[in-house]
MILUMMAR-12599 format. One record per residue: residue number from 1; residue in one letter; x, y, z of N, C-alpha, C, O in turn. Coordinates in Angstrom, 2 decimals. Example, Ala and Ser with C-alpha at 12.3 -4.5 7.8 and 13.67 -1.06 7.14 Angstrom:
# MILUMMAR-12599
+-----+-----+---------+---------+---------+---------+---------+---------+---------+---------+---------+---------+---------+---------+
:   n : res :    n.px :    n.py :    n.pz :   ca.px :   ca.py :   ca.pz :    c.px :    c.py :    c.pz :    o.px :    o.py :    o.pz :
+-----+-----+---------+---------+---------+---------+---------+---------+---------+---------+---------+---------+---------+---------+
:   1 :   a :   13.19 :   -5.69 :    7.80 :   12.30 :   -4.50 :    7.80 :   13.20 :   -3.30 :    7.80 :   14.24 :   -3.32 :    8.46 :
:   2 :   s :   12.85 :   -2.25 :    7.08 :   13.67 :   -1.06 :    7.14 :   12.90 :    0.03 :    7.87 :   13.41 :    1.14 :    8.04 :
+-----+-----+---------+---------+---------+---------+---------+---------+---------+---------+---------+---------+---------+---------+
This chain:
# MILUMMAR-12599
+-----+-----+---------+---------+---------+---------+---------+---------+---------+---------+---------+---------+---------+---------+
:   n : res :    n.px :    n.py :    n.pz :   ca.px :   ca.py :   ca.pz :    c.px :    c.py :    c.pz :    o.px :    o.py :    o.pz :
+-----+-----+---------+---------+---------+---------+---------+---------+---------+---------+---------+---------+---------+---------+
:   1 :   x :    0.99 :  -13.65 :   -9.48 :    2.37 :  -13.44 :   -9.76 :    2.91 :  -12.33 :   -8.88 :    2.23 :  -11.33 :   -8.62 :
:   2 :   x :    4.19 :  -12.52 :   -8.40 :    4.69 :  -11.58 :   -7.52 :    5.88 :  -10.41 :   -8.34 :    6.80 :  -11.02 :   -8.91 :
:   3 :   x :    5.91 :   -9.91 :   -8.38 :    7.14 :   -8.75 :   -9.48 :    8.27 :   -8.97 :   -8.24 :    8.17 :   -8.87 :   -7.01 :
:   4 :   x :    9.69 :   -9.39 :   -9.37 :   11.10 :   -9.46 :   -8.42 :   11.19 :   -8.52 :   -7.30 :   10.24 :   -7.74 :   -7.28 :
:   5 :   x :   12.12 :   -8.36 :   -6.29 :   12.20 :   -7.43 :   -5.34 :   12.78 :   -6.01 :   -5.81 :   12.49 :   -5.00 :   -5.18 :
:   6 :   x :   13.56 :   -5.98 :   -6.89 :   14.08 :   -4.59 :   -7.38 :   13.13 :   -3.94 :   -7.80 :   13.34 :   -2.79 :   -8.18 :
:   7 :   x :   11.82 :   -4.49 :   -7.88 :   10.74 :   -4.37 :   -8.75 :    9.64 :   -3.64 :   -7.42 :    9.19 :   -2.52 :   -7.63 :
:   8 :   x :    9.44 :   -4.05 :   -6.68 :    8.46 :   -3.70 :   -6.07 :    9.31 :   -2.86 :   -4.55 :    8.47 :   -2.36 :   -3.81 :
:   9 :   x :   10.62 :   -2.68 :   -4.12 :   11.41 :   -1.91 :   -3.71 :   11.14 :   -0.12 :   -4.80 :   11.11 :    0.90 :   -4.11 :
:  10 :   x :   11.03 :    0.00 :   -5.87 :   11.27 :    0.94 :   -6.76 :    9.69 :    1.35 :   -6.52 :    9.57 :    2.57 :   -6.66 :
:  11 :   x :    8.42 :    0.69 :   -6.20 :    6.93 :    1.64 :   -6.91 :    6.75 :    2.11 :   -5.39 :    7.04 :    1.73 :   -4.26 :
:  12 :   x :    6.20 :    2.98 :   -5.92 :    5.62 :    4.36 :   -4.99 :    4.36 :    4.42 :   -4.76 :    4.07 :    5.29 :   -5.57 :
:  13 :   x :    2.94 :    4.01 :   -4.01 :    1.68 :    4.12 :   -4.18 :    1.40 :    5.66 :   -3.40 :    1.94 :    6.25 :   -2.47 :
:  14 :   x :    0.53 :    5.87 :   -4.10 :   -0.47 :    7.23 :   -3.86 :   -1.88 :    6.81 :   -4.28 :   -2.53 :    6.39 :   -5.23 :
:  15 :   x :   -1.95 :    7.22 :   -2.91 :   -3.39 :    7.04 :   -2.02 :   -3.87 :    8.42 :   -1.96 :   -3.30 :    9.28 :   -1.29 :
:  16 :   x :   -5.40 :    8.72 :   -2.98 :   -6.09 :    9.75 :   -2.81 :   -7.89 :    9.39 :   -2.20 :   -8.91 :    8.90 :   -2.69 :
:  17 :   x :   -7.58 :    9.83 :   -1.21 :   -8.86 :    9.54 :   -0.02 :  -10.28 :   10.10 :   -0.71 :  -10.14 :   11.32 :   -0.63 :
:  18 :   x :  -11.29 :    9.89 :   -1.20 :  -12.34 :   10.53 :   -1.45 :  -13.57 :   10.28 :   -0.39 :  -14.73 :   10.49 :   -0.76 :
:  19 :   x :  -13.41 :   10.00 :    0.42 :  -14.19 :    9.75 :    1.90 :  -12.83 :    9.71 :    2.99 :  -11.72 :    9.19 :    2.90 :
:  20 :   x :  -13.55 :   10.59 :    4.14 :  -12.90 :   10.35 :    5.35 :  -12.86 :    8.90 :    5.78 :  -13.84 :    8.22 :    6.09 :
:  21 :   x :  -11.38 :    8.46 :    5.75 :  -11.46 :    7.20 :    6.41 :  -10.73 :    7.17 :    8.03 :   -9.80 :    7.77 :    8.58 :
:  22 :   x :  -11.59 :    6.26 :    8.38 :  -11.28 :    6.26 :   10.08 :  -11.46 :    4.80 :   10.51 :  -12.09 :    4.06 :    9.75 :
:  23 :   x :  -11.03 :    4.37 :   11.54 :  -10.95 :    2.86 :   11.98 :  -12.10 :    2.20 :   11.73 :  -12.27 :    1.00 :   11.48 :
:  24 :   x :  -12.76 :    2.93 :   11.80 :  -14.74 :    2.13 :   11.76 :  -15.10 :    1.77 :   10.51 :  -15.85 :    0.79 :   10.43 :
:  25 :   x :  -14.68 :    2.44 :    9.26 :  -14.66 :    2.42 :    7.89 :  -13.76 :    1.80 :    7.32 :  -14.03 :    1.72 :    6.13 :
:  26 :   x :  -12.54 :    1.17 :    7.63 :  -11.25 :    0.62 :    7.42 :  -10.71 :    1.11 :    6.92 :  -10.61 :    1.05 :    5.70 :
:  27 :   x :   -9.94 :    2.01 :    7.91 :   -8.84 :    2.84 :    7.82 :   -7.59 :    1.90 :    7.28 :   -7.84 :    0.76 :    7.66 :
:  28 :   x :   -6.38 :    1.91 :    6.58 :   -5.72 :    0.96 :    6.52 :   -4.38 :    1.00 :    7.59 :   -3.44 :    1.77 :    7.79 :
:  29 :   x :   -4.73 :    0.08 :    7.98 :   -3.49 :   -0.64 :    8.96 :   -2.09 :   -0.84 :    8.73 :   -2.00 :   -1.88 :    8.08 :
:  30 :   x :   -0.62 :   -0.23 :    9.01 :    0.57 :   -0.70 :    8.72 :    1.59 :   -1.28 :    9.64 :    1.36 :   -1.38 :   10.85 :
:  31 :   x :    2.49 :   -1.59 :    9.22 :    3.60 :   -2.05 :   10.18 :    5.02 :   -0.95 :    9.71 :    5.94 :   -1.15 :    8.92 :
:  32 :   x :    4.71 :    0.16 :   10.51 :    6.05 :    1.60 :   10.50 :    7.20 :    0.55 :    9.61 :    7.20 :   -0.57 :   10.12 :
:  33 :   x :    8.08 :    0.66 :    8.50 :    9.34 :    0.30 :    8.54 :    9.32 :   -1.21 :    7.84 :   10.22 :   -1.69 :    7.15 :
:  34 :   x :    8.28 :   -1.70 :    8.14 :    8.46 :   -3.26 :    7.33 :    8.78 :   -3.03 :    5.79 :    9.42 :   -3.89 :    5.19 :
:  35 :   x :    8.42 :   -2.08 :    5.24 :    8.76 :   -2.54 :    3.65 :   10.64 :   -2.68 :    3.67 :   11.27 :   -3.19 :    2.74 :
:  36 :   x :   11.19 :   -2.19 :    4.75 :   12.81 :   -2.45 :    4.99 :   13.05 :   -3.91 :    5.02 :   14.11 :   -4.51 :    5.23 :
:  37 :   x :   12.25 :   -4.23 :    4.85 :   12.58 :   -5.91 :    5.30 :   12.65 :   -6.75 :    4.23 :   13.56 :   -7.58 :    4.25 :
:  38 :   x :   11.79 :   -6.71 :    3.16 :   11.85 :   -7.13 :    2.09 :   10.32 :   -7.43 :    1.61 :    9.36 :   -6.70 :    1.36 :
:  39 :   x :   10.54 :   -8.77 :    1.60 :    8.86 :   -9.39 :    0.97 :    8.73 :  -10.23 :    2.61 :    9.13 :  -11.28 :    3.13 :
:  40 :   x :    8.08 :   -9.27 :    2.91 :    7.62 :   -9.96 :    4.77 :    6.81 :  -10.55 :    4.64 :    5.76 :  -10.08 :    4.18 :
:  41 :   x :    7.02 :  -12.75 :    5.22 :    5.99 :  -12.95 :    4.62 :    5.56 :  -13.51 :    6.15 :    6.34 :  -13.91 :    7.01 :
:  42 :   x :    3.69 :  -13.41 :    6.26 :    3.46 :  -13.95 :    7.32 :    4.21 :  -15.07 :    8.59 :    4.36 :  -14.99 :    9.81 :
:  43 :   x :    4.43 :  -15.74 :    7.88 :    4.85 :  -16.77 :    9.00 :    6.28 :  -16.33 :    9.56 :    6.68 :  -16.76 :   10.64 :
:  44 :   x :    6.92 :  -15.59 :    8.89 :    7.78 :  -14.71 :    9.74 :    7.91 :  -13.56 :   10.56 :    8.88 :  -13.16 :   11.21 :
:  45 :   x :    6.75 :  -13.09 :   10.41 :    6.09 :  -11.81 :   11.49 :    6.14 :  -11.86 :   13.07 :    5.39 :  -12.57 :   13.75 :
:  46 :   x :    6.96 :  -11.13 :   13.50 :    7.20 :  -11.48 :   15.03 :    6.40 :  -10.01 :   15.17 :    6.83 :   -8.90 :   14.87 :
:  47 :   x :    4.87 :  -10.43 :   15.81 :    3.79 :  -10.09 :   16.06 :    4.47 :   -8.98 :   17.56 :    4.34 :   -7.77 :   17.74 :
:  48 :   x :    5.21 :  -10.05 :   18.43 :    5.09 :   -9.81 :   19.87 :    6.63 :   -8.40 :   19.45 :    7.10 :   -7.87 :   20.45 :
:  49 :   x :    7.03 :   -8.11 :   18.51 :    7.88 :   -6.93 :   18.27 :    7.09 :   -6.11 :   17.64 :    6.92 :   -5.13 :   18.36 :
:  50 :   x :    6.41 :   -5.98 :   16.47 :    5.47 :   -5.39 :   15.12 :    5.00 :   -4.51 :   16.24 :    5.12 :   -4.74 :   17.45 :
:  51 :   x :    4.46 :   -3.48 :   15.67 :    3.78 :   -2.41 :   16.49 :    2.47 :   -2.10 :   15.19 :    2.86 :   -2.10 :   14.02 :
:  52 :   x :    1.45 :   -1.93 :   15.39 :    0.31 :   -1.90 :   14.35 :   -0.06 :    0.08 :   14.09 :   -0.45 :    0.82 :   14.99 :
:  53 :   x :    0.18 :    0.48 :   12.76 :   -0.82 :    1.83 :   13.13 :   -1.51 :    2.13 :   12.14 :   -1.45 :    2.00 :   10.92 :
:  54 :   x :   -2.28 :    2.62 :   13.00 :   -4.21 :    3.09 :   12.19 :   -3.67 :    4.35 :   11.14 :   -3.32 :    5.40 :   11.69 :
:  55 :   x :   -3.59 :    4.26 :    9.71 :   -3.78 :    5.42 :    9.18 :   -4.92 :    6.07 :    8.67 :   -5.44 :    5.95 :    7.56 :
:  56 :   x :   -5.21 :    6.73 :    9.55 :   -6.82 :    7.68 :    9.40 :   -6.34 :    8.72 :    8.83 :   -5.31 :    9.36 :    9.06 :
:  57 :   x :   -7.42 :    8.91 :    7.83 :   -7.24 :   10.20 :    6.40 :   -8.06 :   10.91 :    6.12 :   -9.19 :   10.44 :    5.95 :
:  58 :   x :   -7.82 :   12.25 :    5.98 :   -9.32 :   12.89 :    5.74 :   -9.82 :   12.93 :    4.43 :   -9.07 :   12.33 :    3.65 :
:  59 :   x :  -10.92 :   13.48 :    3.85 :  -11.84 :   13.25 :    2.62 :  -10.98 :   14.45 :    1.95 :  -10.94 :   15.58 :    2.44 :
:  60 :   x :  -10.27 :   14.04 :    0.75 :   -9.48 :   14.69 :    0.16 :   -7.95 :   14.42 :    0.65 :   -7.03 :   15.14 :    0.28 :
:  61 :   x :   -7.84 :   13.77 :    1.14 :   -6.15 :   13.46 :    1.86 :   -5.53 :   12.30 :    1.32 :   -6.08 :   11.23 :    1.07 :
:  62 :   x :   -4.15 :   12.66 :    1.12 :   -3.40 :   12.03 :    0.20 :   -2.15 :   11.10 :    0.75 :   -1.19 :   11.76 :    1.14 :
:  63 :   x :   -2.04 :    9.79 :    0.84 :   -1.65 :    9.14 :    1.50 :   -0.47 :    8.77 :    0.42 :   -0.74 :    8.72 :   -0.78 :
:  64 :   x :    0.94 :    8.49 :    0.96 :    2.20 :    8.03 :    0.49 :    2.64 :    6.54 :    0.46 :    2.12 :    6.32 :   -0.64 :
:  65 :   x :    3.12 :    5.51 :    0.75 :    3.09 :    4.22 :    0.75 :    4.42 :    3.50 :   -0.03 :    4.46 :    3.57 :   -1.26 :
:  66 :   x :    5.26 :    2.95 :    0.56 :    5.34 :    1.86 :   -0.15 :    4.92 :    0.18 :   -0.34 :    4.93 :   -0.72 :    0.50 :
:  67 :   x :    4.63 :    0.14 :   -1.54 :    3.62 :   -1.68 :   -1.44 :    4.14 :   -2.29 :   -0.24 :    3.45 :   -2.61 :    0.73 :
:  68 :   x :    5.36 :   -2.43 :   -0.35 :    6.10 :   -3.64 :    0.72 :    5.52 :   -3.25 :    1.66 :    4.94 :   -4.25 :    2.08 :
:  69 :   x :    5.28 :   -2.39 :    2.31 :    5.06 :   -2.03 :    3.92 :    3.55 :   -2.95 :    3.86 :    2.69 :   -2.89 :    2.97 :
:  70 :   x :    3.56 :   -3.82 :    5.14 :    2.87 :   -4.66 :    5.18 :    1.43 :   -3.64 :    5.71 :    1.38 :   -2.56 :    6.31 :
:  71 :   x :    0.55 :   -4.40 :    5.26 :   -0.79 :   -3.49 :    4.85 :   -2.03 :   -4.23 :    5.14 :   -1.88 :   -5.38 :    5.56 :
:  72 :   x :   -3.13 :   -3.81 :    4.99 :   -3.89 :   -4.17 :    5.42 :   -5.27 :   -3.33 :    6.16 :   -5.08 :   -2.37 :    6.91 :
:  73 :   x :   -6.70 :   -3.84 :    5.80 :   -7.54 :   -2.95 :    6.57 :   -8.80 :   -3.69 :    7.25 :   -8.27 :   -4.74 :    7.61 :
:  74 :   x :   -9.71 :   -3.75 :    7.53 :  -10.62 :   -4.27 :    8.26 :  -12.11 :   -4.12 :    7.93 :  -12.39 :   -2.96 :    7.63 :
:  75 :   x :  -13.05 :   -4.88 :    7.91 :  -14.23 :   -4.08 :    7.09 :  -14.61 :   -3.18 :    8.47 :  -14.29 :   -3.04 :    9.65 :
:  76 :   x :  -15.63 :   -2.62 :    7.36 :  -16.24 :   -1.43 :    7.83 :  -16.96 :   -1.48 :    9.03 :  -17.39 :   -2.63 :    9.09 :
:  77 :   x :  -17.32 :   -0.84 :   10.02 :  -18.35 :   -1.50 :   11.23 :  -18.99 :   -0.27 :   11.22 :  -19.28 :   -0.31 :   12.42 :
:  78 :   x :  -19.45 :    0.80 :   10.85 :  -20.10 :    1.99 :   10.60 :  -20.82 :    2.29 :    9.56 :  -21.67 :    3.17 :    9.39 :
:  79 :   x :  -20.21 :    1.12 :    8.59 :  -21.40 :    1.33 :    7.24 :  -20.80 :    2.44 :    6.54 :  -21.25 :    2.40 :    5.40 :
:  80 :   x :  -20.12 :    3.26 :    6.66 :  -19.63 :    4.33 :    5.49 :  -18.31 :    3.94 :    4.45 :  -17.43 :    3.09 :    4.33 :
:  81 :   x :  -18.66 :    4.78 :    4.01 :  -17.58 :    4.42 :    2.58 :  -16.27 :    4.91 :    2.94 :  -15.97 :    5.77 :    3.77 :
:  82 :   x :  -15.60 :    4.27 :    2.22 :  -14.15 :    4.62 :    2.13 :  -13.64 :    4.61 :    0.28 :  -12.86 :    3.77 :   -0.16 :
:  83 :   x :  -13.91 :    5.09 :   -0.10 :  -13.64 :    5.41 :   -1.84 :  -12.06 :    6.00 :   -1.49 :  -11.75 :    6.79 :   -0.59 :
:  84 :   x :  -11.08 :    5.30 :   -2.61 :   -9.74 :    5.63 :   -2.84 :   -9.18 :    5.31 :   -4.09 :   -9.16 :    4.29 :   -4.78 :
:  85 :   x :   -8.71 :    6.47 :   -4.22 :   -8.21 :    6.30 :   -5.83 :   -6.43 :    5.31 :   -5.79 :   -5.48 :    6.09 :   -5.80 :
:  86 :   x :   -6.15 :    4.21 :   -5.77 :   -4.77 :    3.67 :   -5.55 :   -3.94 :    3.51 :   -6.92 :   -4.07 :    2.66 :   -7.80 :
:  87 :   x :   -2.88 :    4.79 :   -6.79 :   -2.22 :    4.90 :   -8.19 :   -1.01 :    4.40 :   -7.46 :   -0.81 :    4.53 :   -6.25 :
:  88 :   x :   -0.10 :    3.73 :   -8.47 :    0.80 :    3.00 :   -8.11 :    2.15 :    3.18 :   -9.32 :    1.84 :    2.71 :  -10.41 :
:  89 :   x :    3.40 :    3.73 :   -9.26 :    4.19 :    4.47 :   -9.90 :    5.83 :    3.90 :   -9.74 :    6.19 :    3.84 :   -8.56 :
:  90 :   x :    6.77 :    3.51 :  -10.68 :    7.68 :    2.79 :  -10.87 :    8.64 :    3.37 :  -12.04 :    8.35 :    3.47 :  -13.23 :
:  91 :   x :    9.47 :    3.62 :  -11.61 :   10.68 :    4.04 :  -12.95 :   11.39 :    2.70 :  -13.46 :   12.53 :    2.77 :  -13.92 :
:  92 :   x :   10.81 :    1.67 :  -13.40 :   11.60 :    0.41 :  -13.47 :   10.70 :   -0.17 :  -14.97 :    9.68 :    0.39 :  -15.38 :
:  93 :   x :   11.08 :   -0.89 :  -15.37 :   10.68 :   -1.68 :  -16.44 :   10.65 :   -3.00 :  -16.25 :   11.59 :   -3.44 :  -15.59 :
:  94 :   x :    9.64 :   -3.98 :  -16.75 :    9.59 :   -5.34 :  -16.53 :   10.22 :   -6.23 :  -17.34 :    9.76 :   -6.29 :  -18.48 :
:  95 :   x :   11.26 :   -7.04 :  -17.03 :   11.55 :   -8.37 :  -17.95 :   10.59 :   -9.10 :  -19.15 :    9.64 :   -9.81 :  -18.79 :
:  96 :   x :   10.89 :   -8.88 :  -20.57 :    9.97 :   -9.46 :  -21.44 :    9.60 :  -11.32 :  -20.74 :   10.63 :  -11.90 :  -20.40 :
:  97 :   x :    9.10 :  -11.63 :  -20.67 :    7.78 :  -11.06 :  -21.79 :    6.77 :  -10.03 :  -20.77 :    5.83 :   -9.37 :  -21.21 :
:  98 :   x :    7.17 :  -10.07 :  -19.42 :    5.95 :   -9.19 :  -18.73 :    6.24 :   -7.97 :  -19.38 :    7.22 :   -7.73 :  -20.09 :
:  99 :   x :    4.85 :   -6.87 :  -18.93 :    4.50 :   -5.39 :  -19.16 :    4.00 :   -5.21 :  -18.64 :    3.24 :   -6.03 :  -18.12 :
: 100 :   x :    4.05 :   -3.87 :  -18.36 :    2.82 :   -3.11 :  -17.30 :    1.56 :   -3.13 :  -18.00 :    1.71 :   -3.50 :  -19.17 :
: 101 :   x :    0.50 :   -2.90 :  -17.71 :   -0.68 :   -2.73 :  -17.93 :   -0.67 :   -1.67 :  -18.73 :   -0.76 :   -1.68 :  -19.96 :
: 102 :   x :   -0.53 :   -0.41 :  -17.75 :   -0.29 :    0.91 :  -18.21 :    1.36 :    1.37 :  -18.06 :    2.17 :    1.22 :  -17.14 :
: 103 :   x :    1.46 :    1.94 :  -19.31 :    3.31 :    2.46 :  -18.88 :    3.43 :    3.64 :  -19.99 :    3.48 :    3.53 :  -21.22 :
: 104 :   x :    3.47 :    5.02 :  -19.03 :    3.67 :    6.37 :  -20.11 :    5.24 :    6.84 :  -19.49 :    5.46 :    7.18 :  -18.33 :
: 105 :   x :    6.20 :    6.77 :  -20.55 :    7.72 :    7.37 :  -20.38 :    7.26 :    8.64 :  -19.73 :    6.16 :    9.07 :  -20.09 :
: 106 :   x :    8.11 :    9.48 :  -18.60 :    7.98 :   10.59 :  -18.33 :    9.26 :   10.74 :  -18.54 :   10.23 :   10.02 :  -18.30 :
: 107 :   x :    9.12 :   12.04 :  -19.13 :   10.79 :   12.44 :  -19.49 :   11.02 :   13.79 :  -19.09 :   12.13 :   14.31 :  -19.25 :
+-----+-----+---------+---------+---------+---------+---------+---------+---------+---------+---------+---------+---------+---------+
């Protein structure tokens, strides 16, 4: 299931690195600016414009995100870990009958 666009425009992910990640470990991959676009879906990706970048993080480093921004990472070719804690955060509320999983009011 995909959550409407007002829906996934509004969450915020935070990315807490517990291993240095670097290209060899799969660092994750973005496209600068795509979450502006909407729900980018493959077959509309004009590859030969997209510009690709490596976000390498250090062990303890805290990465910002929004879902939309098209994403992505690569396995590992070094054999080391990449452990990440992916919290994911929304002031929005879901249409009954959906619910969040987890949902604490901050007031």
């Amino acid at each position: 299931m995909q959550p409407p666009l007002e829906i996934l425009e509004n969450i915020v992910t935070i990315r807490i690195h517990l291993d240095k990640t670097v290209t060899e470990n799969g660092a994750l991959k973005v496209i600068p600016t795509s979450h502006l676009k909407g729900i980018y879906r493959p077959e509309t990706i004009e590859w030969n414009v997209e510009t690709e970048h490596m976000c390498e993080v250090e062990k303890g480093g805290v990465m910002l995100m929004k879902p939309l921004t098209l994403h992505a990472s690569n396995r590992t070719t070094n054999h080391k870990q990449r452990r990440v804690l992916h919290l994911e955060f929304s002031t929005k509320q879901l249409k009954k009958p959906l619910q969040w999983l987890e949902y604490d009011l901050v007031k």
